[in-house]
ZALOKE-520549 format. One record per residue (C-alpha): residue number from 1; residue in one letter; x, z negated, y. Coordinates in pm, whole numbers, plus 50000, padded with zeros to 5 digits. Example, Ala and Ser with C-alpha at 12.3 -4.5 7.8 and 13.67 -1.06 7.14 Angstrom:
// residues 2
- rolum kevo c1 c3 c2
- 1 A 51230 49220 49550
- 2 S 51367 49286 49894
This chain:
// residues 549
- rolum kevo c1 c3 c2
- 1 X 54449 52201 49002
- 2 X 54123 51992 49082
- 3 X 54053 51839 49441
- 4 X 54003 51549 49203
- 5 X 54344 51504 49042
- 6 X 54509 51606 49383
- 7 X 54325 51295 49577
- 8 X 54428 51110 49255
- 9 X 54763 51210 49288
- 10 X 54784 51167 49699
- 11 X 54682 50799 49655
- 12 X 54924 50721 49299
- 13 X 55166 50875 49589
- 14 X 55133 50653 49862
- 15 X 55178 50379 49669
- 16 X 55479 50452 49525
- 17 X 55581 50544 49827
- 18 X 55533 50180 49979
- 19 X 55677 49996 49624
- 20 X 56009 50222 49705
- 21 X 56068 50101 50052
- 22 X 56055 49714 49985
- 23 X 56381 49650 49910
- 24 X 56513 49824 50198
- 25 X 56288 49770 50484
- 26 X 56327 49399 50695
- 27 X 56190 49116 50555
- 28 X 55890 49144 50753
- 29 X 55773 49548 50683
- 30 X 55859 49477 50329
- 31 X 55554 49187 50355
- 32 X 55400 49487 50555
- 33 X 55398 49664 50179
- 34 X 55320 49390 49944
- 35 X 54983 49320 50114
- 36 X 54891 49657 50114
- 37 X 55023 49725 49729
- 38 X 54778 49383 49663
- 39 X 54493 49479 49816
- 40 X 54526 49838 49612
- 41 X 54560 49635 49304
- 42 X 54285 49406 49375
- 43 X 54021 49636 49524
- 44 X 54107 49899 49255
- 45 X 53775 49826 49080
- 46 X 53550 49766 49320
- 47 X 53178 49980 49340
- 48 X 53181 49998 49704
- 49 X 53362 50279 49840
- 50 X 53377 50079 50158
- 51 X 53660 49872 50001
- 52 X 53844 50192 49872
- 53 X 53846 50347 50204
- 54 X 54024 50033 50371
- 55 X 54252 49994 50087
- 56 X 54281 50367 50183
- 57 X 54333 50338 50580
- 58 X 54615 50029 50578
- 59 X 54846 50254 50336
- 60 X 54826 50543 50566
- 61 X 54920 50345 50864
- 62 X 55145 50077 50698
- 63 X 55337 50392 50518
- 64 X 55471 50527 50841
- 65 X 55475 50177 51015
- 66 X 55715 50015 50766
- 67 X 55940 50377 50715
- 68 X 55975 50372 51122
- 69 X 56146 50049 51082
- 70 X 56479 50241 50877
- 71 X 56480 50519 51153
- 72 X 56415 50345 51559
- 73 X 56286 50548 51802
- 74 X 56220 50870 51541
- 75 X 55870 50966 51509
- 76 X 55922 51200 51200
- 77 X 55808 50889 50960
- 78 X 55482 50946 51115
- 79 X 55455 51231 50868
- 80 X 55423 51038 50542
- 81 X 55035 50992 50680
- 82 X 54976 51329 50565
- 83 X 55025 51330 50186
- 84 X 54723 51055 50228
- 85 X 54488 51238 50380
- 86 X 54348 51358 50041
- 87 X 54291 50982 49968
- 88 X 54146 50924 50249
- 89 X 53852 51215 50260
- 90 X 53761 51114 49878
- 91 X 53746 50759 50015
- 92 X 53483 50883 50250
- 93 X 53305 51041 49984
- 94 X 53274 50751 49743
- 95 X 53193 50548 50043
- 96 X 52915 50808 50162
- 97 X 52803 50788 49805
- 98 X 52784 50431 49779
- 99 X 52539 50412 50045
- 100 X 52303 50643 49888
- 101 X 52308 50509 49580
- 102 X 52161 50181 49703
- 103 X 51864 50385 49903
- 104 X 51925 50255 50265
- 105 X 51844 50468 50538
- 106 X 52182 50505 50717
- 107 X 52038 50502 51067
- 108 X 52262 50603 51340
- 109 X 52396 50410 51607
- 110 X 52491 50602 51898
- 111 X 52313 50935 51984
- 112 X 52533 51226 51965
- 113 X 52547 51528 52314
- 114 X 52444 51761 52034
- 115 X 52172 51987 51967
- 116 X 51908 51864 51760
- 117 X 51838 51536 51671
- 118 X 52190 51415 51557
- 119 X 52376 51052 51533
- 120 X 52688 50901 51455
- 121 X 52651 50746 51131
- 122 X 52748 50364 51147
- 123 X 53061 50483 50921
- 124 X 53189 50725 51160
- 125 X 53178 50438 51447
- 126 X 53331 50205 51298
- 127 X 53642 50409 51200
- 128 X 53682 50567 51478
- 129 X 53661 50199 51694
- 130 X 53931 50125 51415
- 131 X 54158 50423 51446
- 132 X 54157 50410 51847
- 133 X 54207 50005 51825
- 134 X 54520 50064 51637
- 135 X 54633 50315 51880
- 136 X 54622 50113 52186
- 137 X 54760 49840 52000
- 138 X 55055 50082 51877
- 139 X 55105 50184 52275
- 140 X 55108 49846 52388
- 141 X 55382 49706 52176
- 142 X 55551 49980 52219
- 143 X 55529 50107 51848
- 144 X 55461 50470 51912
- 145 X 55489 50567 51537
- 146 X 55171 50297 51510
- 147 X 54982 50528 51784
- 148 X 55121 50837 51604
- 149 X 54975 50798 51296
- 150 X 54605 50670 51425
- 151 X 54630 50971 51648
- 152 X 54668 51207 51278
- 153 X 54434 50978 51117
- 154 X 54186 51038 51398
- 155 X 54223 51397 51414
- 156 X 54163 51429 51046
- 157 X 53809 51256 51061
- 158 X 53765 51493 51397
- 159 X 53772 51775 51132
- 160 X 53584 51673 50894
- 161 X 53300 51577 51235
- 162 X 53340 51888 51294
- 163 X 53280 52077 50932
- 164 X 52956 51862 50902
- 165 X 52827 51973 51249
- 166 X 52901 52341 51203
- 167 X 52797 52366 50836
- 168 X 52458 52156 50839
- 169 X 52228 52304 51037
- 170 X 51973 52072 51294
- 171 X 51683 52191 51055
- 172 X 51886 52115 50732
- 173 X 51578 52117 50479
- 174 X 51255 52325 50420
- 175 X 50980 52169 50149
- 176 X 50741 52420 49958
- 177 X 50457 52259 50109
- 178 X 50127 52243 49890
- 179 X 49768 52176 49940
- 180 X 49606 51871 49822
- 181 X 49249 51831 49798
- 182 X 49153 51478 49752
- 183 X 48866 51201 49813
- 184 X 48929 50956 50091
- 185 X 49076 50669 49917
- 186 X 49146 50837 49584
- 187 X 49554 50910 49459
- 188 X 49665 51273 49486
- 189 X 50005 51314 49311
- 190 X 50210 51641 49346
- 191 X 50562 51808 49292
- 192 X 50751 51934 49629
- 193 X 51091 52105 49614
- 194 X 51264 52033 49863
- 195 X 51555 52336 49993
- 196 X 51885 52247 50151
- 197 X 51962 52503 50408
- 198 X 52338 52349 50449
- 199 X 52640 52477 50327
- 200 X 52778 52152 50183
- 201 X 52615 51919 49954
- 202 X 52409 51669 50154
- 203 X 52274 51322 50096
- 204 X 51925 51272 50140
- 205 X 51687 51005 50268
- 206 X 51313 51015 50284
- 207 X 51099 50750 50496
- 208 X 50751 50727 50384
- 209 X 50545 50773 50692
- 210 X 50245 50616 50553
- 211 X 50218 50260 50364
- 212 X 49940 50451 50146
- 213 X 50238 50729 50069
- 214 X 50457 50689 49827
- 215 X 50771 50981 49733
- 216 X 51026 50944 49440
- 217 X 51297 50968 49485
- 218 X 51298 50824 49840
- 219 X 51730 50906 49800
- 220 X 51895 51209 49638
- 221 X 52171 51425 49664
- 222 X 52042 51802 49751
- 223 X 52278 52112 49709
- 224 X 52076 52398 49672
- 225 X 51693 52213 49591
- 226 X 51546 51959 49415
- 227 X 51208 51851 49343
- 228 X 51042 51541 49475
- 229 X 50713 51385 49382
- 230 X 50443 51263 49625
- 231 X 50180 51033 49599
- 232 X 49924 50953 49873
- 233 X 49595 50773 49878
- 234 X 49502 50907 50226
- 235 X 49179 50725 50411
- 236 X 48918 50906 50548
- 237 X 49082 50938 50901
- 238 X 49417 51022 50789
- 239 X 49637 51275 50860
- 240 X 49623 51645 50748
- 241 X 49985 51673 50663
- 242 X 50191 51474 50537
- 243 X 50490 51456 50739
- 244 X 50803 51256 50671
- 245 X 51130 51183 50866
- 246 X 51429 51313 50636
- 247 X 51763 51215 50690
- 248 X 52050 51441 50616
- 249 X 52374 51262 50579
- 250 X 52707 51486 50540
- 251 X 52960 51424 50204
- 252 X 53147 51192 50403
- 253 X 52858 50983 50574
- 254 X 53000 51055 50971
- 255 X 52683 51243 51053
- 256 X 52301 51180 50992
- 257 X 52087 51470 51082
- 258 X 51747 51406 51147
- 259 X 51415 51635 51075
- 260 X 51053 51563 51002
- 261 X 50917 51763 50693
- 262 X 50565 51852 50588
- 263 X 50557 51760 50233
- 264 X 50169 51798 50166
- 265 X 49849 51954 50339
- 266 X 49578 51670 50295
- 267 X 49221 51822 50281
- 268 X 49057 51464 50226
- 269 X 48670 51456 50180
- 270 X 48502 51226 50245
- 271 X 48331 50985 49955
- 272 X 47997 51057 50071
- 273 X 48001 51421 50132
- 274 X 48112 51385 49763
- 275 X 47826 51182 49630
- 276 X 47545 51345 49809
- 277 X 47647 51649 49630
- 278 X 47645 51485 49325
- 279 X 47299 51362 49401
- 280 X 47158 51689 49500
- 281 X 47312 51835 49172
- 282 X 47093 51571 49021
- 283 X 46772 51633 49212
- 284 X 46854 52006 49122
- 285 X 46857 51981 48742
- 286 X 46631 51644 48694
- 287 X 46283 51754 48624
- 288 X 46038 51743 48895
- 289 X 45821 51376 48899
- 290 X 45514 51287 49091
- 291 X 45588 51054 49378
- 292 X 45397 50774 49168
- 293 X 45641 50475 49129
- 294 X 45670 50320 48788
- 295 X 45447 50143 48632
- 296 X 45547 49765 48707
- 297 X 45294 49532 48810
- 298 X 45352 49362 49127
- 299 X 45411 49011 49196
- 300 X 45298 48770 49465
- 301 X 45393 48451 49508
- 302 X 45561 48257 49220
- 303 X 45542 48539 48925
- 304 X 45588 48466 48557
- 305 X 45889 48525 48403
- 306 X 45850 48898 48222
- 307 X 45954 48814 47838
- 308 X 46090 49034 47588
- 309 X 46221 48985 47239
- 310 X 46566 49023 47326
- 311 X 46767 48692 47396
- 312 X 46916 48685 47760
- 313 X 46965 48354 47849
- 314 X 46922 47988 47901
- 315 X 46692 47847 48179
- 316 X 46541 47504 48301
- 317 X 46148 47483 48134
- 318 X 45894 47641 48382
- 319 X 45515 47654 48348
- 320 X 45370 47893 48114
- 321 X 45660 47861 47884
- 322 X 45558 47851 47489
- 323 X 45716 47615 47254
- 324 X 45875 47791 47018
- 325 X 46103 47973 47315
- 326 X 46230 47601 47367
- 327 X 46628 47547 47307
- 328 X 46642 47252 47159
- 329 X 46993 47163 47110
- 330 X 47086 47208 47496
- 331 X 46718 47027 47583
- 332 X 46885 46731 47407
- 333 X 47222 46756 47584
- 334 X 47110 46790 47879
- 335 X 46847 46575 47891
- 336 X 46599 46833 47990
- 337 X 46383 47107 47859
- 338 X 46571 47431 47855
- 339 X 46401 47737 47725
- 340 X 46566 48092 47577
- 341 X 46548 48325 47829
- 342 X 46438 48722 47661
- 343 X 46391 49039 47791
- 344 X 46230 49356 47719
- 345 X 46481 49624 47580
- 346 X 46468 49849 47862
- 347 X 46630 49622 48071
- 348 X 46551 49478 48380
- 349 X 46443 49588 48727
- 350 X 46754 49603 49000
- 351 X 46698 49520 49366
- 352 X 46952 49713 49590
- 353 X 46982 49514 49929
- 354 X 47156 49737 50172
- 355 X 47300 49661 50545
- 356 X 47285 49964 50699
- 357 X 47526 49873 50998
- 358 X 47841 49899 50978
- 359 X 48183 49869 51159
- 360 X 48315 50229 51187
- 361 X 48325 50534 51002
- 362 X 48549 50411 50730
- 363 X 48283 50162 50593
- 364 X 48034 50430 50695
- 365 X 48162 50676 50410
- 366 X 48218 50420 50176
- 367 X 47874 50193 50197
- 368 X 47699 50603 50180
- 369 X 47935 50652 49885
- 370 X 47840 50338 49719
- 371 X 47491 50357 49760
- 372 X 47453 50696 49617
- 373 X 47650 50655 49326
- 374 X 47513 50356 49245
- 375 X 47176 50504 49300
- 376 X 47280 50790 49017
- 377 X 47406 50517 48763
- 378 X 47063 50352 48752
- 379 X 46875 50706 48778
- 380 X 47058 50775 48458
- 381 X 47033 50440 48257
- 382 X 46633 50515 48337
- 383 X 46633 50154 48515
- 384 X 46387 50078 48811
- 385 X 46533 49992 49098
- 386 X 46380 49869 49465
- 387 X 46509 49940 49768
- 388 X 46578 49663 50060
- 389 X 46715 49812 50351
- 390 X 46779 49604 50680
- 391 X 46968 49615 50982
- 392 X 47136 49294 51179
- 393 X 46791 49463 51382
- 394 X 46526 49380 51114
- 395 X 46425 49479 50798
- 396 X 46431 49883 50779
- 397 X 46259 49972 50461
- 398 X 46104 49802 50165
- 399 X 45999 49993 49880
- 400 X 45817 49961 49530
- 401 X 46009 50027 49223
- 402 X 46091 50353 49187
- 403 X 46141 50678 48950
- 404 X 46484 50786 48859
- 405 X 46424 51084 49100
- 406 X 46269 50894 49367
- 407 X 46538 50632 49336
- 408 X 46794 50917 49438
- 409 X 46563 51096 49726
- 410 X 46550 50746 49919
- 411 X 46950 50669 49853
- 412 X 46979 51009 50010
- 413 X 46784 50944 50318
- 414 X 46952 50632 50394
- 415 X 47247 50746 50323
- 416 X 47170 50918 50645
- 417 X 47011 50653 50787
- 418 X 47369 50442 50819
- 419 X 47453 50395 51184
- 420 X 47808 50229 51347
- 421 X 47656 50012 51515
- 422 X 47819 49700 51779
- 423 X 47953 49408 51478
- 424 X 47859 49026 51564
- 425 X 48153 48836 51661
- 426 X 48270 48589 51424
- 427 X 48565 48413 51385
- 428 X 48535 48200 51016
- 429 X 48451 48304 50642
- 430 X 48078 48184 50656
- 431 X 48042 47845 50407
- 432 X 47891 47862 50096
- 433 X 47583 47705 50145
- 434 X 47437 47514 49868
- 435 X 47803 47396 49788
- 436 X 47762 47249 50126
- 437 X 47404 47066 50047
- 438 X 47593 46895 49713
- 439 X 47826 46706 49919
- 440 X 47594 46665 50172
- 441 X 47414 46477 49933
- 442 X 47704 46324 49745
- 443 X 47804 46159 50105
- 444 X 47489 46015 50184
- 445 X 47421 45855 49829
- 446 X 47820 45733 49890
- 447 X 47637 45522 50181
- 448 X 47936 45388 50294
- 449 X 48052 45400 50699
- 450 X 48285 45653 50747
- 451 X 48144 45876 50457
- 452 X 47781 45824 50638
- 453 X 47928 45973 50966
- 454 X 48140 46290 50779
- 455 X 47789 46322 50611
- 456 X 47549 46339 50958
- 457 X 47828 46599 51036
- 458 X 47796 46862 50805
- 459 X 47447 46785 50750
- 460 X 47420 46918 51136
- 461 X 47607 47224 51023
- 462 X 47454 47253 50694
- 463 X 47110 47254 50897
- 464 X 47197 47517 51133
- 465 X 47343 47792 50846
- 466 X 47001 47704 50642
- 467 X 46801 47807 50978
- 468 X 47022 48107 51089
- 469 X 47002 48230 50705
- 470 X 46634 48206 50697
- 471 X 46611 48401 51024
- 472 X 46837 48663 50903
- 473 X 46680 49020 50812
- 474 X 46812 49024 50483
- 475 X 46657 48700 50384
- 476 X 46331 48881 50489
- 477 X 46396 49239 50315
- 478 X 46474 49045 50004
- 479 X 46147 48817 49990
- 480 X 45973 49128 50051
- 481 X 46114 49329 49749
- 482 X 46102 49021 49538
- 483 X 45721 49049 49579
- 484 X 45673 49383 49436
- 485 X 45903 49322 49125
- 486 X 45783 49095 48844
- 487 X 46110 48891 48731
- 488 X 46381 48853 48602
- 489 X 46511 49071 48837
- 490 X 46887 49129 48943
- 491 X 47023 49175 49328
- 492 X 47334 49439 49422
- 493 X 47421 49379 49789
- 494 X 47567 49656 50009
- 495 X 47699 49534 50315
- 496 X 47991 49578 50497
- 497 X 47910 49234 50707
- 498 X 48006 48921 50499
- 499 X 47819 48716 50720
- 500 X 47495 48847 50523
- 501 X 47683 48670 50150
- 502 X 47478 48312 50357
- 503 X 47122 48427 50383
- 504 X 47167 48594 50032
- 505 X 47282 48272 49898
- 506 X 46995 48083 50021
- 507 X 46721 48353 49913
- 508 X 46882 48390 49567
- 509 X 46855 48006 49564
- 510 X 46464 47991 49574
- 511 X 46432 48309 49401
- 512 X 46660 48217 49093
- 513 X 46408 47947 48939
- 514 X 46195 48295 48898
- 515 X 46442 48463 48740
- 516 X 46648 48672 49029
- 517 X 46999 48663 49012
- 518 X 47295 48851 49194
- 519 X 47440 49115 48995
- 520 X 47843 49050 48937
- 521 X 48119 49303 49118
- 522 X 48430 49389 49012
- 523 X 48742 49535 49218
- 524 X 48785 49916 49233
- 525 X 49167 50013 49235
- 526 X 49300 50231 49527
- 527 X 49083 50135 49851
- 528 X 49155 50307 50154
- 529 X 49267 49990 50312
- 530 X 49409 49741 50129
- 531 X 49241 49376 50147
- 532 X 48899 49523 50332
- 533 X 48671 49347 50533
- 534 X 48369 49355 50374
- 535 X 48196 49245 50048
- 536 X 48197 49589 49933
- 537 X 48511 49684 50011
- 538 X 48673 49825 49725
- 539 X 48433 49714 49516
- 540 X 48122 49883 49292
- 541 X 47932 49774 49053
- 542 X 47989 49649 48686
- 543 X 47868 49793 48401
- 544 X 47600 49481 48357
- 545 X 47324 49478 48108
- 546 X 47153 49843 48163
- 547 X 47414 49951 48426
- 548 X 47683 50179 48332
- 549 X 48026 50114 48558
């Protein structure tokens, strides 16, 4: 016979037992037996094993209670607990069961004398504050059958305390741990079996140490092994194992064994390490140039805008402009003269402004790792690109357009060139600028009172970002590479600060009537940390006109 049908058969049996003394048991005890026959009947479909074990509990101490009343002073009746016990331990186990199934980390309550790093599940407190409440209360009305019976109940859940202690070991689980190679910031998946060293069939709990760590199933029942799957993103200065707290929680949820596991080995490289060998495999097996930049005429001043024949755009009318380029159905419209914008088909030149200060070694290895790759992307697309480099200092470097090799060489020496240095204090987003000028101006054509004095206001603060932009180095490293290129010309900004997004936005301003614009982002998935705090955080660059993403 099954441990199944005999639990089956203990509980059909204490109910029985309680229908047959009703009708010759005091009025009272035979109410004693109704309310425990209605709360079998009602909680007999209930999920929670919680409910089944309490259903459980009353009929082993009402049993004996109401029987004691047909024999006084006899403490035999306090028998009839025993054909319950079955009931009772396959209560525990559905309620043990319950709790795993919804995932909750049973976390103990009181800490255990015991050797390893053992606690008294929240199930084993509570019964036993139950089982010892009845018993005092048995003593002190001077019911001893009452006290009996808790005493038996008691001694029952002291056995099964003591099976899980002896058979689950303080070190209940070993994990095949595996090595994981992986860039900072990338996802690393992998399969981990995870042993039971325990003699009984154990519920298991896995809390991810790491918001960037993910393992499915986080809950699981382990006899034997199973398998587990891990997935981590790690950042650069993360750990090099991956170590979570597992809890082990006995069939019958009284004891929760703790033990930190080593599910992976990390060996995270850095991004940059990573992309300077992917530029050196490109300086390796590119064929050898002269040190000549290309062949783009330099601009001074206010350049013409280079033409092509293919169609790029729409643009106010500027000097120099023929007539036949002239867009004549948004001229009307608009009420101004607006001129098709072309370019030549290999594209136009790309300006690569790059901050090379930065916060700490996270933004180090990813402003190295963006700069190199996107270095490569415009070596291979065969478009020129110039190089403005600046610290919060001054400007750094400035060069002419370059070869695709060259291009590469100098993204590799400032690569090197990027420095942690002390970050400028600031406690607000920095305004957008010429958004600020429009309402500036909107106020003070409103020319009423209060809008007059709102307007002397932000013009005072509108003033002072339009001086400390102008004074900024990147203003300056970006007039100076707008000189040697001959428009229209694009800007990629690489800067960890977004204090520099101001003086950009008033450069770009006076440079976009010559053609410069700003070249659009988009977000990168899986960032080492989430949200970022820079402009290129988790971003790179699109795949815009001759750029490849």
């Amino acid at each position: 016979m099954s441990w199944n049908r005999v639990c089956i058969i203990s509980r059909c049996g204490m109910a029985a037992m309680l229908a047959a003394l009703v009708p010759f048991v005091p009025l009272p005890f035979a109410a004693i037996s109704l309310v425990a026959l209605f709360l079998a009947v009602v909680f007999a479909g209930a999920r929670l094993g919680h409910y089944e074990l309490f259903v459980a509990l009353v009929h082993l101490l009402a049993a004996p209670f109401v029987a004691g009343s047909l024999w006084p002073g006899s403490l035999l009746p306090a028998a009839l607990v025993l054909p319950g016990l079955p009931w009772l331990e396959a209560a525990l186990r559905r309620a043990a069961a319950s709790v795993h199934e919804s995932g909750a980390v049973p976390d103990g309550v009181i800490p255990l004398p015991l050797s390893g790093d053992r606690r008294a599940a929240p199930l084993l407190v509570t019964l036993v504050a139950a089982l010892v409440s009845m018993s005092v209360l048995g003593a002190v009305s001077a019911r001893w059958i009452l006290s009996l019976s808790a005493v038996v109940v008691l001694a029952f859940v002291g056995l099964l305390f003591a099976l899980s202690v002896s058979r689950i070991p303080v070190d209940p689980f070993t994990a095949q741990m595996q090595t994981v190679r992986v860039l900072a910031g990338d996802t690393a998946q992998a399969a981990v079996r995870l042993v039971a060293r325990s003699r009984l069939s154990v519920h298991a709990f896995i809390e991810e140490p790491y918001p960037w760590a993910e393992v499915v199933p986080r809950a699981l029942a382990v006899r034997g092994a199973e398998e587990v799957r891990v997935r981590a993103s790690p950042p650069l200065s993360g750990p090099s194992a991956l170590r979570a707290r597992v809890y082990a929680v006995d069939p019958w949820g009284l004891v929760v064994t703790c033990q930190g596991v080593d599910l992976l080995a990390l060996r995270v490289i850095p991004r940059a390490a990573y992309a300077a060998w992917l530029a050196r495999r490109y300086l390796e097996q590119a064929r050898p140039g002269g040190l000549t930049p290309v062949a783009l005429p330099e601009a001074s001043g206010r350049g013409r805008v280079r033409r092509g024949l293919e169609y790029y755009g729409a643009r106010p009318y500027e000097p120099g402009d023929v007539v036949k380029d002239i867009f004549w159905k948004h001229t009307l419209k608009l009420d101004q003269i607006i001129v098709k914008e072309r370019r030549d088909d290999f594209g136009e030149a790309v300006i690569l402004a790059v901050n090379l200060g930065v916060r700490d070694l996270e933004d180090q290895d990813w402003l190295a790792f963006t700069l190199l790759m996107t270095s490569l992307t415009l070596a291979r697309e065969g478009v020129p690109a110039v190089f403005a480099a600046y610290t919060h200092g001054g400007v750094v470097r400035v060069t002419a357009p370059l070869t695709s090799r060259e291009l590469v060489r100098h993204a590799l020496a400032l690569s090197d060139e990027i420095r942690v240095v002390p970050w400028p204090a600031r406690v607000l987003r920095p305004p957008q600028v010429l958004r600020l000028g429009r309402r500036v101006a909107r106020l003070l054509e409103a020319g009423t009172g209060p809008a007059a004095r709102l307007a002397r206001i932000l013009q005072f603060e509108y003033l002072a970002v339009l001086a400390r932009a102008r004074r900024h180095p990147a203003s300056e490293a970006l007039r100076r590479a707008a000189a040697r290129v001959i428009p229209p010309a694009a800007v990629l900004v690489l800067s960890a600060d977004f204090g520099d997004s101001e003086a950009f936005e008033v450069a770009l301003g006076h440079l976009g009537a010559r053609g410069f614009h700003r070249l659009e982002v988009r977000e990168m998935a899986g960032g080492p940390r989430g949200g970022g705090r820079g402009p290129f955080r988790r971003r790179v660059p699109a795949a815009t006109g001759g750029m490849a993403g």
